[in-house]
MDAnalysis code that builds the backbone (N, CA, C; Angstrom):
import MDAnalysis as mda
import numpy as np

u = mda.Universe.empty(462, n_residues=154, atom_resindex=np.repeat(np.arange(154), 3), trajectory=True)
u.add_TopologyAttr("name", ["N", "CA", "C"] * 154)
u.add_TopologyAttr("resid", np.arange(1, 155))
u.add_TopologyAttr("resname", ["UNK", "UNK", "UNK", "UNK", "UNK", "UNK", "UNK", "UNK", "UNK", "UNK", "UNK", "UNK", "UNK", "UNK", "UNK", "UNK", "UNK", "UNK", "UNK", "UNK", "UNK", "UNK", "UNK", "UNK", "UNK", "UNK", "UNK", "UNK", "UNK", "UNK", "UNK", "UNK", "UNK", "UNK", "UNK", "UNK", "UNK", "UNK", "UNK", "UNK", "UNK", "UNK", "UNK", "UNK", "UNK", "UNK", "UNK", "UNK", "UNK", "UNK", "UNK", "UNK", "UNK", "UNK", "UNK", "UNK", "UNK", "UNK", "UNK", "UNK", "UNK", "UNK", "UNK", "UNK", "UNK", "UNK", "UNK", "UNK", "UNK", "UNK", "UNK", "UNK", "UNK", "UNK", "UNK", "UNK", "UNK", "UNK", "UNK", "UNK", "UNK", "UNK", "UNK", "UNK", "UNK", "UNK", "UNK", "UNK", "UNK", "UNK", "UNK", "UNK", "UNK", "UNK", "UNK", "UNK", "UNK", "UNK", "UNK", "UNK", "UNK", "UNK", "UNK", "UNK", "UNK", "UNK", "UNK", "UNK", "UNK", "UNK", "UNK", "UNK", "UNK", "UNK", "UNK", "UNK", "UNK", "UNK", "UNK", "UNK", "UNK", "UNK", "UNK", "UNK", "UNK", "UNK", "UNK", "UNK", "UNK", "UNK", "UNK", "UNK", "UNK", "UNK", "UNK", "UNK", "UNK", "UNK", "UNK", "UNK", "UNK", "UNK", "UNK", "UNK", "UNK", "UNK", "UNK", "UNK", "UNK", "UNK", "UNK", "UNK", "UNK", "UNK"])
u.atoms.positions = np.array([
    [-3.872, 14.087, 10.834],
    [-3.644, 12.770, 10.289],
    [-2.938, 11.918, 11.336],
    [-3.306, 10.648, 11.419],
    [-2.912, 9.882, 12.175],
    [-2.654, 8.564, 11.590],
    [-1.328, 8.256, 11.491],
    [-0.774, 6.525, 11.037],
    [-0.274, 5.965, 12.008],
    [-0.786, 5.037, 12.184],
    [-0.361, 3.424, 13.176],
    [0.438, 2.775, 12.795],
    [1.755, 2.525, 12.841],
    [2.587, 1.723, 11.800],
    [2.476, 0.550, 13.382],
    [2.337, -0.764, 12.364],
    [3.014, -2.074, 13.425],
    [3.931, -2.735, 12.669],
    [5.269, -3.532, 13.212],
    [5.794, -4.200, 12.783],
    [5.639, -5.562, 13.051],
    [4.778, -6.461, 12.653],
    [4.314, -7.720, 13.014],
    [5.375, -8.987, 12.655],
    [7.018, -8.885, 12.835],
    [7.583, -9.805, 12.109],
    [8.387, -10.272, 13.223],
    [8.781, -11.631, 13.128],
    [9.777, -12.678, 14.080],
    [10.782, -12.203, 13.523],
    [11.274, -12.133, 12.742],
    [12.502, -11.599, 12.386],
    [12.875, -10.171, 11.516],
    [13.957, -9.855, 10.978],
    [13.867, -8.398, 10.192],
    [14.123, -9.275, 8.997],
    [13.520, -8.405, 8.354],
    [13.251, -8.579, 6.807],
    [14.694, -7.496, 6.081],
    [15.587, -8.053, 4.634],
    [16.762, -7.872, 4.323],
    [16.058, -6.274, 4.413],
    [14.704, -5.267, 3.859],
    [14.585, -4.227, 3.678],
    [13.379, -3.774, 4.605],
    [13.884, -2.587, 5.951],
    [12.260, -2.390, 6.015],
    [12.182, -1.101, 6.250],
    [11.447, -0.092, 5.646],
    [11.136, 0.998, 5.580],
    [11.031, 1.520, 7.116],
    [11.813, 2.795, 7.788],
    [11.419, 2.700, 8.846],
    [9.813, 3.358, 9.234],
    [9.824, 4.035, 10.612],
    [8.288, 4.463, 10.931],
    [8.262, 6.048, 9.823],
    [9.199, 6.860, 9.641],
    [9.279, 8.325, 9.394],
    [9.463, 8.271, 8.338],
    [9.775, 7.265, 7.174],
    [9.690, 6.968, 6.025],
    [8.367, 6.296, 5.565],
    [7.510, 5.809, 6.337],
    [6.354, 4.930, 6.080],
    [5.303, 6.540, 6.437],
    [5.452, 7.457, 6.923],
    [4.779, 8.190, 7.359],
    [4.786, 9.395, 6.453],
    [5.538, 9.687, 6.142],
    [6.039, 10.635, 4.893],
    [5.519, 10.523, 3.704],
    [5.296, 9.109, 2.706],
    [4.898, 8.230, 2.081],
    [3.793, 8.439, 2.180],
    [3.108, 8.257, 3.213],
    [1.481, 7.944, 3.822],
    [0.547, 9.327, 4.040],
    [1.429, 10.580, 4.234],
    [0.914, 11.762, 4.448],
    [1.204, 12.779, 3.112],
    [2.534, 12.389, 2.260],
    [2.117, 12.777, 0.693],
    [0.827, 12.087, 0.345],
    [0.289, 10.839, 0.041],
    [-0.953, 10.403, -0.139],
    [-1.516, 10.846, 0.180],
    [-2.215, 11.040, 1.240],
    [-3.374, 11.649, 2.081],
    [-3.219, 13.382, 1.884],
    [-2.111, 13.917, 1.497],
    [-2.432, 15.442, 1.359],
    [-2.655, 15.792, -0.183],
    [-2.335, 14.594, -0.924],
    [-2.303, 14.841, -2.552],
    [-3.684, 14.806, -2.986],
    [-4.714, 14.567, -1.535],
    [-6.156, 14.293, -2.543],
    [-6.845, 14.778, -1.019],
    [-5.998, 15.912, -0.241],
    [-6.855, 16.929, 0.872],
    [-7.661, 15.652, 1.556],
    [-6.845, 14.604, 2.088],
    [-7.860, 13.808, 3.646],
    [-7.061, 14.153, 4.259],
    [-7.860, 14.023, 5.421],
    [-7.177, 14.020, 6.958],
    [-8.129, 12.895, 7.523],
    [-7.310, 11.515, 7.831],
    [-7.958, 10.381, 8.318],
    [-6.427, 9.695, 9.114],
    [-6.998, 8.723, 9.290],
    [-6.418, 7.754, 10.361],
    [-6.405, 6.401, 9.518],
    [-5.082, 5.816, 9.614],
    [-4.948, 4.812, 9.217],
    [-4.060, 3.307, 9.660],
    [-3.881, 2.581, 9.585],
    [-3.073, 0.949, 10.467],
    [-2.316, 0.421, 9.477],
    [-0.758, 1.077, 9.450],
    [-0.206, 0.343, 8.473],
    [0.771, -0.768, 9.367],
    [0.629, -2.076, 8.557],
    [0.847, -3.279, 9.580],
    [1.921, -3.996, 8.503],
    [3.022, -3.704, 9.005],
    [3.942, -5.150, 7.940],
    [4.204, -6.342, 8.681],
    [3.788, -7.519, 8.040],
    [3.662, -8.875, 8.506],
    [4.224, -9.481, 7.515],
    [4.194, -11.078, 8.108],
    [4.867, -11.971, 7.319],
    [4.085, -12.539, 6.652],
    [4.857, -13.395, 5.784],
    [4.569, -14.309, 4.638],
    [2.899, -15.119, 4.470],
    [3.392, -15.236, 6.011],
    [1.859, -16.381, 6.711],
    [1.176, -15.458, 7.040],
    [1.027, -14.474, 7.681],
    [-0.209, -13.288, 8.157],
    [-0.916, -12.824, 6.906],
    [-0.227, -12.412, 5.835],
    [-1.133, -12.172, 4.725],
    [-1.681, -13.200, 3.790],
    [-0.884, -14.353, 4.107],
    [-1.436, -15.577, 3.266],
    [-2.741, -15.524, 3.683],
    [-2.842, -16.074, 5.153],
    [-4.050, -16.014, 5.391],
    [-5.110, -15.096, 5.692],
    [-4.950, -14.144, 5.301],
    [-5.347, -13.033, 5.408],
    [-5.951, -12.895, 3.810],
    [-5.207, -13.188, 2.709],
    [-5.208, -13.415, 1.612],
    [-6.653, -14.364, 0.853],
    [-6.293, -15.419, 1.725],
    [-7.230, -16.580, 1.903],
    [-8.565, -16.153, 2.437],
    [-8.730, -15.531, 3.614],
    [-9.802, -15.424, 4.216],
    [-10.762, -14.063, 3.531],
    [-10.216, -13.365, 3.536],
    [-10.792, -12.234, 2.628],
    [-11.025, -12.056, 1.261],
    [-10.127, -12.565, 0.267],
    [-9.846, -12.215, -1.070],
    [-10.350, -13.666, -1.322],
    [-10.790, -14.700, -0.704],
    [-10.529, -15.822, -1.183],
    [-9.385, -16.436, -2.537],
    [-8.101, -16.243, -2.462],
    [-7.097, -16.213, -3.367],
    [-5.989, -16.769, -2.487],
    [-5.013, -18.089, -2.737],
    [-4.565, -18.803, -2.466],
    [-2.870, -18.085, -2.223],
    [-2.276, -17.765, -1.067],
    [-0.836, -17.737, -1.628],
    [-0.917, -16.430, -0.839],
    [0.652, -15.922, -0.515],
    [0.800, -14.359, -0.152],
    [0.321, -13.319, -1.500],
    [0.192, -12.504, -0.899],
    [0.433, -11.157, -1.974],
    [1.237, -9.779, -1.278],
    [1.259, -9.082, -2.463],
    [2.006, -7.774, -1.672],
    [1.952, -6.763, -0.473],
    [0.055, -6.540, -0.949],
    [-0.084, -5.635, -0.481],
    [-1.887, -5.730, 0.141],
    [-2.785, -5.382, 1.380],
    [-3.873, -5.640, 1.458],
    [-4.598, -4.083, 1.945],
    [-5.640, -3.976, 1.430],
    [-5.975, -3.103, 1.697],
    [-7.648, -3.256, 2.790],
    [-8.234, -3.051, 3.813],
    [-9.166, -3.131, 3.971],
    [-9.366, -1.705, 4.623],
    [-10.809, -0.937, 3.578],
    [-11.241, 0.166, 3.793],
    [-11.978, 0.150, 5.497],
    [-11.838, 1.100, 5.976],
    [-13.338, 1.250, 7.342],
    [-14.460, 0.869, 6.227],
    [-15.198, -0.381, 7.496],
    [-16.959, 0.185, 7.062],
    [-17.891, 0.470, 7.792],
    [-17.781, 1.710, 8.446],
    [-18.331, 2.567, 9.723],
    [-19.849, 2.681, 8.967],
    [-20.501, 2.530, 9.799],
    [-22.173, 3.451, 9.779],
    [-22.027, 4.876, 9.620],
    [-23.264, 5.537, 8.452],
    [-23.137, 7.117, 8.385],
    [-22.855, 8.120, 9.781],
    [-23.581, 6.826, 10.711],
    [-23.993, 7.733, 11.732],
    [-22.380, 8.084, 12.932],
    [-21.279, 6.994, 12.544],
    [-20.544, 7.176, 13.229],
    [-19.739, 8.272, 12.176],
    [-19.174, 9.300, 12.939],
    [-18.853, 10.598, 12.314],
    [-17.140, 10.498, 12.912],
    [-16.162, 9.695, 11.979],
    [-14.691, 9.474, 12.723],
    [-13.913, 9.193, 11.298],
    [-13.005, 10.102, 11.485],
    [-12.078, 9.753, 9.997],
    [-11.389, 8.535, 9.604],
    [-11.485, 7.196, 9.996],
    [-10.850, 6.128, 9.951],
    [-10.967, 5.609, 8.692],
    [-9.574, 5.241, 7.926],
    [-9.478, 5.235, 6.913],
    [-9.778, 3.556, 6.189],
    [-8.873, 2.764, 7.192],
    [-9.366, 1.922, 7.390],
    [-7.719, 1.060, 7.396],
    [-7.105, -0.392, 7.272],
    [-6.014, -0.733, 7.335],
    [-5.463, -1.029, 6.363],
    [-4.193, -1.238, 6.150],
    [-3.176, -1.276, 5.296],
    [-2.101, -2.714, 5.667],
    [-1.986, -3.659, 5.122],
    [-1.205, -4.617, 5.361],
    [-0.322, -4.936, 4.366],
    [1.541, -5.139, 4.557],
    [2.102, -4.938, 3.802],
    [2.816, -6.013, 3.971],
    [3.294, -7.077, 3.072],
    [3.995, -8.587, 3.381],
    [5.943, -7.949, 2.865],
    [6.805, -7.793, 3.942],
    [7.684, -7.431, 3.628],
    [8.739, -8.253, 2.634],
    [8.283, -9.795, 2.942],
    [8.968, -10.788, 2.313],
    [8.574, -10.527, 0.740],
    [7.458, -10.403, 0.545],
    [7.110, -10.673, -0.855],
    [7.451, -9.418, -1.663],
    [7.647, -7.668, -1.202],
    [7.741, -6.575, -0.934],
    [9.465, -6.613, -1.543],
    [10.053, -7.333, -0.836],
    [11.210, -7.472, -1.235],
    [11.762, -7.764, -2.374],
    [11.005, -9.328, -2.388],
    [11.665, -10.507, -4.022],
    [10.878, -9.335, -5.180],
    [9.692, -8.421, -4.640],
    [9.409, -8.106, -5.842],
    [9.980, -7.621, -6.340],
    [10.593, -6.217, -5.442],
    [12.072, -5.310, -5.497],
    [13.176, -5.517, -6.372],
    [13.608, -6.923, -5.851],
    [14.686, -7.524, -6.674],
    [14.298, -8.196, -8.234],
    [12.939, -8.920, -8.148],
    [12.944, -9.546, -9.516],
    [12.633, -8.220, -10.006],
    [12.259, -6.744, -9.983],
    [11.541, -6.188, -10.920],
    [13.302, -4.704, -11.019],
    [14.215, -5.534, -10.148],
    [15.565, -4.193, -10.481],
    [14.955, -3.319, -9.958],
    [14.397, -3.198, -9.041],
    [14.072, -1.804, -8.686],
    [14.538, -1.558, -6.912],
    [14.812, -0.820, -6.750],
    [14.750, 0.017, -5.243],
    [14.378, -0.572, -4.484],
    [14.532, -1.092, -3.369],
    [13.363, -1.336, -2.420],
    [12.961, -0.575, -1.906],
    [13.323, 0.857, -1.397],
    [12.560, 1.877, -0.844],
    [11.723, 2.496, -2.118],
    [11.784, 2.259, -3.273],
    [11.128, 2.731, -4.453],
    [9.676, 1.845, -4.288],
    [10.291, 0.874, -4.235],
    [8.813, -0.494, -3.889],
    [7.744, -0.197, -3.225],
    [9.014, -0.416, -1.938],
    [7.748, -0.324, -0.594],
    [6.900, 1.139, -0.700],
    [7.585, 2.185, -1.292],
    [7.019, 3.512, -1.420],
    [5.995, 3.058, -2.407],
    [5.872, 2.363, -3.562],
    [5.060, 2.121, -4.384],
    [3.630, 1.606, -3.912],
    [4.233, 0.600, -2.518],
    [3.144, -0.750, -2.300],
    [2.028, 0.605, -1.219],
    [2.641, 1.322, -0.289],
    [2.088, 2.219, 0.188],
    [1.429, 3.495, -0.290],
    [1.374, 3.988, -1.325],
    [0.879, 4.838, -1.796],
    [-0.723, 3.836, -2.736],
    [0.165, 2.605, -3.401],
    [-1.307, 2.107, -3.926],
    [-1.867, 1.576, -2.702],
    [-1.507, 1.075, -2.120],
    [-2.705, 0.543, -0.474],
    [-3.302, 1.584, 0.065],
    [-3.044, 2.711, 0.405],
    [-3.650, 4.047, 0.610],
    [-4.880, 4.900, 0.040],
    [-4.366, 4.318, -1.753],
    [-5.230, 4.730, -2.655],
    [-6.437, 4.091, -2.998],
    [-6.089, 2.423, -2.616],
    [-7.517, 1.710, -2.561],
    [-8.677, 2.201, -0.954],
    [-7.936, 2.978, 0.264],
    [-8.004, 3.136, 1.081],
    [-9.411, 4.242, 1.214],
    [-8.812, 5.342, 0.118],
    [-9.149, 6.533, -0.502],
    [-10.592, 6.474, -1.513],
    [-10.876, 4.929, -1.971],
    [-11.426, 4.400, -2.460],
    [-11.729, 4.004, -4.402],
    [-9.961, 4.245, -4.743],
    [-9.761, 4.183, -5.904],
    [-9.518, 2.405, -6.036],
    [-9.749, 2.225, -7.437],
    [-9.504, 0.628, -7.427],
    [-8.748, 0.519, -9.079],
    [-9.100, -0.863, -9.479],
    [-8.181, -0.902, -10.754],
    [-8.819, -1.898, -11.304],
    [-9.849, -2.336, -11.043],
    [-10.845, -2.873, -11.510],
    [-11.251, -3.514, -13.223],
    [-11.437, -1.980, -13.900],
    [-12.186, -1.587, -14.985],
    [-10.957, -1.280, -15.101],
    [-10.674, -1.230, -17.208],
    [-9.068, -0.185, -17.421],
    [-9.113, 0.879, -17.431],
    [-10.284, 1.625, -17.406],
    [-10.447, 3.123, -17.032],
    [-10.214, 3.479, -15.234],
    [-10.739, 2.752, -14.499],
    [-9.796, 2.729, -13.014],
    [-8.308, 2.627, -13.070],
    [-8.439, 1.459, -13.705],
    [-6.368, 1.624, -13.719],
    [-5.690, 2.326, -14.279],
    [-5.970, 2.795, -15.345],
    [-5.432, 3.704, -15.857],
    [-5.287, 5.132, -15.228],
    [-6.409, 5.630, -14.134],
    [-6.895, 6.504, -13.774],
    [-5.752, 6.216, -12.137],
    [-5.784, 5.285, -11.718],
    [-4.964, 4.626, -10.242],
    [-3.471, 5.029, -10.969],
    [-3.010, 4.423, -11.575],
    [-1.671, 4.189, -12.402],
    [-1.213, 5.795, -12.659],
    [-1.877, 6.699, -13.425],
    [-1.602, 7.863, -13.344],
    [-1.110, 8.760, -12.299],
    [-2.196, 8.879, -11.498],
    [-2.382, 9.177, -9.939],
    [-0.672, 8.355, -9.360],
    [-0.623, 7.442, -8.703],
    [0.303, 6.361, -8.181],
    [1.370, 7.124, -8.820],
    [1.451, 7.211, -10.311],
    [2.763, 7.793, -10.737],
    [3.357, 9.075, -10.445],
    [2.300, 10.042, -10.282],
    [2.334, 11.079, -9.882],
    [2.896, 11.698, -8.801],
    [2.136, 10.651, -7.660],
    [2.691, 11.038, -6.276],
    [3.915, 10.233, -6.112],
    [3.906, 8.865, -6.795],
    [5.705, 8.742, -6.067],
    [6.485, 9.852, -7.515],
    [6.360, 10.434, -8.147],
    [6.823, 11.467, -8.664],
    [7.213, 12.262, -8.065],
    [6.675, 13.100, -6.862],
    [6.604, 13.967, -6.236],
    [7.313, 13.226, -4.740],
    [7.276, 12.291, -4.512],
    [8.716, 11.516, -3.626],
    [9.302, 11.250, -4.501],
    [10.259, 11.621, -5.606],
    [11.765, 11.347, -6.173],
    [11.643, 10.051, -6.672],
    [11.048, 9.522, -6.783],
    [10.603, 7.992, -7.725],
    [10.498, 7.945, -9.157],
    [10.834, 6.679, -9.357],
    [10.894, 7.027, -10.965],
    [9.093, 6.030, -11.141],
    [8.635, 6.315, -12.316],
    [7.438, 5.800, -12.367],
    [7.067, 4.771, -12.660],
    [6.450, 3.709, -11.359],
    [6.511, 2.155, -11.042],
    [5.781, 1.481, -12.209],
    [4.815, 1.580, -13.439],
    [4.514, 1.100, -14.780],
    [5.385, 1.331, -15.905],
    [4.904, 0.356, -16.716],
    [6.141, -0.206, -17.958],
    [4.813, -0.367, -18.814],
    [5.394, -0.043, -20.194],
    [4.142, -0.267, -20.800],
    [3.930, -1.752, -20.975],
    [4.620, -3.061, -20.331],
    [4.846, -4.462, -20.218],
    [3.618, -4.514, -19.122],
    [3.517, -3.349, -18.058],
    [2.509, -4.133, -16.887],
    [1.188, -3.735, -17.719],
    [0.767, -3.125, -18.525],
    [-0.234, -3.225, -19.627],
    [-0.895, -4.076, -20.676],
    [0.161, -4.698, -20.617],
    [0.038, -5.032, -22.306],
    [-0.809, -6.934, -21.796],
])
């Protein structure tokens, strides 16, 4: 297994997970469902995922967390998982408006970016429900308490 962590920020952000904590995180994922791949986890700012946000998702504004899978040809035979982009600013306020941890968070935002990676989604409520389980599980198994409320449901 191989993770790329970049830190893409002008300044430090009040919380940032370091490289051996982002990697730990990233290799419970990847061993909880037997891959061995390669992956680009990139924390940027506010503006890198906005537009990033914008250009891909067509959806206006930062968000948390981005996921873009590899889309290699059959014929190229290389475990690349594909990238992971994580907005530390927004990563944060979520932290705080939701009382929770920030290393609980960011552990949260990385295990679901991984998992869309893996090629789970949340789509349909039988995906989410099925993601949400899973997600709970493994930050279970990192000492986390479990990031759904029956409020993010309802």
């Amino acid at each position: 297994m191989h993770i790329d962590i970049q830190y893409a920020l002008d300044q430090p952000s009040n919380y940032l997970p370091d490289a051996d904590q982002i990697l730990f995180w990233a290799n419970t994922v990847l061993n909880s469902q037997n891959v061995n791949g390669e992956a680009t986890v990139r924390i940027v700012t506010t503006e890198e995922i906005t537009l990033l946000n914008e250009n891909y998702r067509h959806k206006s504004g930062p968000t948390n967390v981005l996921s873009f899978p590899a889309d290699l040809p059959d014929i190229v035979n290389l475990p690349l998982l594909g990238d992971l982009i994580l907005c530390a600013e927004v990563i944060n306020i979520e932290a705080k408006n939701q009382n929770k941890a920030a290393s609980a968070h960011w552990a949260h935002m990385v295990v679901h970016g991984l998992l869309h990676l893996l090629g789970f989604d949340h789509i349909t409520d039988t995906q989410a429900k099925e993601m949400e389980i899973l997600e709970t599980e493994i930050l279970s198994d990192l000492g986390y308490a479990a990031p759904y409320t029956l409020t993010d449901n309802e």
